[in-house]
C-alpha positions in Angstrom: 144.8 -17.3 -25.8 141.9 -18.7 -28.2 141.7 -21.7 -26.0 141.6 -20.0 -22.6 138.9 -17.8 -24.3 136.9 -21.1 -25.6 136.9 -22.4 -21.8 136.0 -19.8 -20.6 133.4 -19.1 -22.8 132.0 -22.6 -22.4 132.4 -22.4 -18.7 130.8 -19.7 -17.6 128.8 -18.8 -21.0 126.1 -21.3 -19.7 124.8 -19.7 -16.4 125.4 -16.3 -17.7 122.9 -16.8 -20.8 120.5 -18.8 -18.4 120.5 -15.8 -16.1 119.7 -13.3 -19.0 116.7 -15.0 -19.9 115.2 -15.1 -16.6 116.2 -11.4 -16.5 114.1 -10.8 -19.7 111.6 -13.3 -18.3 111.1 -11.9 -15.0 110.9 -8.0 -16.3 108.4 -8.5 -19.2 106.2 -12.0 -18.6 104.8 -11.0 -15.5 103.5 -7.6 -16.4 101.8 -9.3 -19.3 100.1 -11.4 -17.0 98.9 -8.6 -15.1 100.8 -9.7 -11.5 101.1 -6.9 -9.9 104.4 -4.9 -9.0 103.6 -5.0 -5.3 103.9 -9.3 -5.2 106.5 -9.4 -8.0 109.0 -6.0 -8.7 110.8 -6.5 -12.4 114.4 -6.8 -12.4 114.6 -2.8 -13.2 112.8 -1.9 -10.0 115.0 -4.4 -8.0 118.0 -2.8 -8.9 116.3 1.0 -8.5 115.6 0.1 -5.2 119.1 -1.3 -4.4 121.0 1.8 -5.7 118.6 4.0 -3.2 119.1 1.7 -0.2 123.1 2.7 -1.0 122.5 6.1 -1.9 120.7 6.3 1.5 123.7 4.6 3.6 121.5 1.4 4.1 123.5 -1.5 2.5 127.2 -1.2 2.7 127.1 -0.8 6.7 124.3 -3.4 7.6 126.3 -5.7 4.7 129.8 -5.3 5.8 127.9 -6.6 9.6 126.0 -9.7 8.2 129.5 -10.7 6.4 131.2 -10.3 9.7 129.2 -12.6 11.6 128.5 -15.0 9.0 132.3 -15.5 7.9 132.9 -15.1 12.4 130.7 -18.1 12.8 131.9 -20.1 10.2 135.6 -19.9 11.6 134.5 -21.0 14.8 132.2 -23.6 13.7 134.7 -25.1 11.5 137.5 -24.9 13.7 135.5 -26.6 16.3 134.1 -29.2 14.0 137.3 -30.1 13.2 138.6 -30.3 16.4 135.5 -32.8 17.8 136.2 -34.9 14.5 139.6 -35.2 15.4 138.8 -36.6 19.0 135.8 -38.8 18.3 138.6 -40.1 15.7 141.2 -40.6 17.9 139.4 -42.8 20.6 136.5 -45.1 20.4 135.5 -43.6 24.3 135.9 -40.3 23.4 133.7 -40.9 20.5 131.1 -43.0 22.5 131.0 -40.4 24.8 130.8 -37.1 22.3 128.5 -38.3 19.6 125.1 -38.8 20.5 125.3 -35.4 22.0 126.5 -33.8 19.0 124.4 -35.6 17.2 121.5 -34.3 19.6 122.9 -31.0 19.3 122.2 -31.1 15.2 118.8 -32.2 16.1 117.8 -29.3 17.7 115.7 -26.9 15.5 118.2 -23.7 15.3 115.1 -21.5 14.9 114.5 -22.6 18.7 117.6 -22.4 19.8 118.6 -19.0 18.6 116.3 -17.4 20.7 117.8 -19.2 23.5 121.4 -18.1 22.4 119.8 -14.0 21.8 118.8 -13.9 25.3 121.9 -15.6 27.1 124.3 -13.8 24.7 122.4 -10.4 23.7 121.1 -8.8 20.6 124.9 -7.7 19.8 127.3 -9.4 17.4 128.5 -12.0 19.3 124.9 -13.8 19.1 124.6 -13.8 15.5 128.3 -15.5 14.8 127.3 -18.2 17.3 124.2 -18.9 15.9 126.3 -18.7 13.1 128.5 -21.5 14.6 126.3 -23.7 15.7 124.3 -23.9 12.4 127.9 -24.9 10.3 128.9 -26.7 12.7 127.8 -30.3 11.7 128.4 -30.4 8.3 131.9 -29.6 8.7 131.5 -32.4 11.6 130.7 -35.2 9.6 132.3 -34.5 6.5 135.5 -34.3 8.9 135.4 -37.6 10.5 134.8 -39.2 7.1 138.2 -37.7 6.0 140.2 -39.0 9.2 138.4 -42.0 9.3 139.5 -43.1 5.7 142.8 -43.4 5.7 144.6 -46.0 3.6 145.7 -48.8 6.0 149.2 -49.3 4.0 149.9 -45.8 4.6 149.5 -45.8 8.1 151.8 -48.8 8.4 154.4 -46.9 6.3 154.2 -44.3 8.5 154.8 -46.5 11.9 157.5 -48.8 9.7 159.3 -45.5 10.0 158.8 -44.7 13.7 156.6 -41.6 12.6 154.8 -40.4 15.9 150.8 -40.2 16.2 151.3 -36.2 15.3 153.4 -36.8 12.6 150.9 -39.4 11.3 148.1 -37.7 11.4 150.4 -34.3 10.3 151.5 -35.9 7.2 149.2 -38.7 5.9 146.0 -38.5 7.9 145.5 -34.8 7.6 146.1 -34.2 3.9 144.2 -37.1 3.3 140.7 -35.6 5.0 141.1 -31.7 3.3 138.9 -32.9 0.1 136.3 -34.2 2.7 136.8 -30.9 5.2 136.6 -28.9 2.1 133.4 -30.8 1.2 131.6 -29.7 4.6 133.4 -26.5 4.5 131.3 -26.0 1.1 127.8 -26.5 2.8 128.8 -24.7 6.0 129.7 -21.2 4.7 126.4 -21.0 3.2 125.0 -22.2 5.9 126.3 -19.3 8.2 125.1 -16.8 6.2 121.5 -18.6 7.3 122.6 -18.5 10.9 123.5 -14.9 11.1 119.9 -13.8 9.4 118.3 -15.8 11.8 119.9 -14.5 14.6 119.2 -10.7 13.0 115.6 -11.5 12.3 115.2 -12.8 16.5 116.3 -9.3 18.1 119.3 -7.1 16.2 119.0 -3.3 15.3 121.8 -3.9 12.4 122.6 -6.1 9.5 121.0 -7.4 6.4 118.1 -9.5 8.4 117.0 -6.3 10.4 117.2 -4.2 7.3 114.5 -6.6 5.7 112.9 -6.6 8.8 112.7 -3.0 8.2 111.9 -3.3 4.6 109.0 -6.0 5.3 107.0 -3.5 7.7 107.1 -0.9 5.3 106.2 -3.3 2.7 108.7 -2.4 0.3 109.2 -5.9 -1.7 111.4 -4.1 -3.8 113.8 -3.2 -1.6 113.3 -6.9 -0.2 114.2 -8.3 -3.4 117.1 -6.1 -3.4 118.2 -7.0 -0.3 117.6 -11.0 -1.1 120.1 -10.0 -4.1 123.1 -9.4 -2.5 122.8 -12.2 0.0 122.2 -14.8 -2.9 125.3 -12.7 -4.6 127.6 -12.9 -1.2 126.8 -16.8 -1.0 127.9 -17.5 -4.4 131.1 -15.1 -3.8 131.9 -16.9 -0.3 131.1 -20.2 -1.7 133.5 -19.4 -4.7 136.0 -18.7 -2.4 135.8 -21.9 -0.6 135.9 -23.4 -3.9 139.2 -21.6 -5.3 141.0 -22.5 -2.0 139.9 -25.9 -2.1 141.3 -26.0 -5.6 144.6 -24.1 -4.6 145.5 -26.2 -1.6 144.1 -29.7 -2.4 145.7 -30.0 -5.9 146.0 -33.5 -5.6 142.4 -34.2 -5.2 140.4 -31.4 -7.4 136.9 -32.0 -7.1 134.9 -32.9 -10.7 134.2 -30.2 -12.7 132.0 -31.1 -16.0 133.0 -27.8 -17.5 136.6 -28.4 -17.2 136.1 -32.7 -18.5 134.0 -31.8 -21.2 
């Protein structure tokens, strides 16, 4: 129990007493400098302001929205990412032919093509989890034709020694052996969706986190701003943990490096 407490401690004791400090930094150094609360709220006002965007029924709907399209956008831009890996894998035309257009595709600024996507699409939902999409998209991508493209050569010729089918290869050896890669991009591109759905709120929306700072902005209430800034940095590092804890849980074999945990 001692030990568990002692990594623990040294694990997450770190950040924690870093994030204190710039707390204590934050709510006293800038007041003694004289910047003034309307560029830079202390801590204590941020979190005043947060309570009253609850306590007025402003954050838990417009939240629970931007979490729906963000996590909406990442499923289908992962799931599709995977699936164009897998082709472009799978056949040297199919790759010729698919690539430089998804390659063209990452190319394209997003913040052009969302408005694009708001106007064929609408201001509802279904915008903002395809921005969502199309923003994760590529990371996953990549990331996922490393892992299929890296497969140990005697394993493949186990495989086929044994008469193992093209789906059973890729269903026992190739597959497990691209999930610390797809984990890798999956990483980057559930941040990355949380992006897509703000811009997409911030082009034309009349709910979710992005049109509540809209909101926020014209009234130029920068605390309420920070607030709201909060809880998306809070729901990235949550969504990203998650990603993380999963990729620990299923991909056992191949835990990515922790220097906590080696130390």
């Amino acid at each position: 129990m001692k030990d568990r407490f002692s990594a623990m401690l040294e694990r997450y004791g770190p950040p924690v007493a870093a994030g204190l400090v710039i707390l204590l930094v934050w709510e006293y150094v800038p007041a003694g400098l004289g910047v003034s609360k309307l560029l830079l709220p202390a801590p204590s006002a941020v979190i005043r302001a947060l309570w009253q965007l609850q306590v007025r029924g402003l954050l838990l709907e417009n939240f629970l929205i931007t979490l729906y399209e963000a996590l909406g956008g990442f499923v289908l831009g992962a799931a599709s990412a995977i699936f164009f890996a897998f082709l472009v894998t799978r056949s040297v035309l199919i790759e010729r032919a698919l690539m430089p257009y998804l390659v063209g595709l990452q190319a394209l600024p997003k913040v052009a093509v969302a408005p694009l996507i708001v106007i064929w699409i609408g201001i509802g939902i279904e915008s903002k989890i395809l921005i969502a999409a199309v923003i994760s998209f590529f990371p996953v991508l990549i990331n996922a034709i490393v892992g299929f493209s890296t497969v140990e050569a005697d394993r493949l010729d186990l495989m086929r020694s044994l008469v193992a089918s093209p789906w059973q290869q890729f269903r026992i050896v190739v597959f497990p052996n691209s999930l610390p890669f797809i984990f890798a991009g999956l990483n980057v591109g559930i941040v990355l969706s949380i992006t897509g759905a703000l811009v997409g709120e911030f082009i034309g929306a009349d709910r979710g986190l992005g049109n509540l700072l809209l909101q926020l902005n014209y009234n130029m209430d920068i605390s309420g701003m920070f607030a709201v800034l909060l809880v998306l940095a809070l729901l990235g590092i949550v969504l990203y943990a998650l990603i993380r804890y999963l990729h620990l849980r299923f991909v056992f074999w191949a835990k990515p490096d922790i220097r906590s945990d080696s130390n």
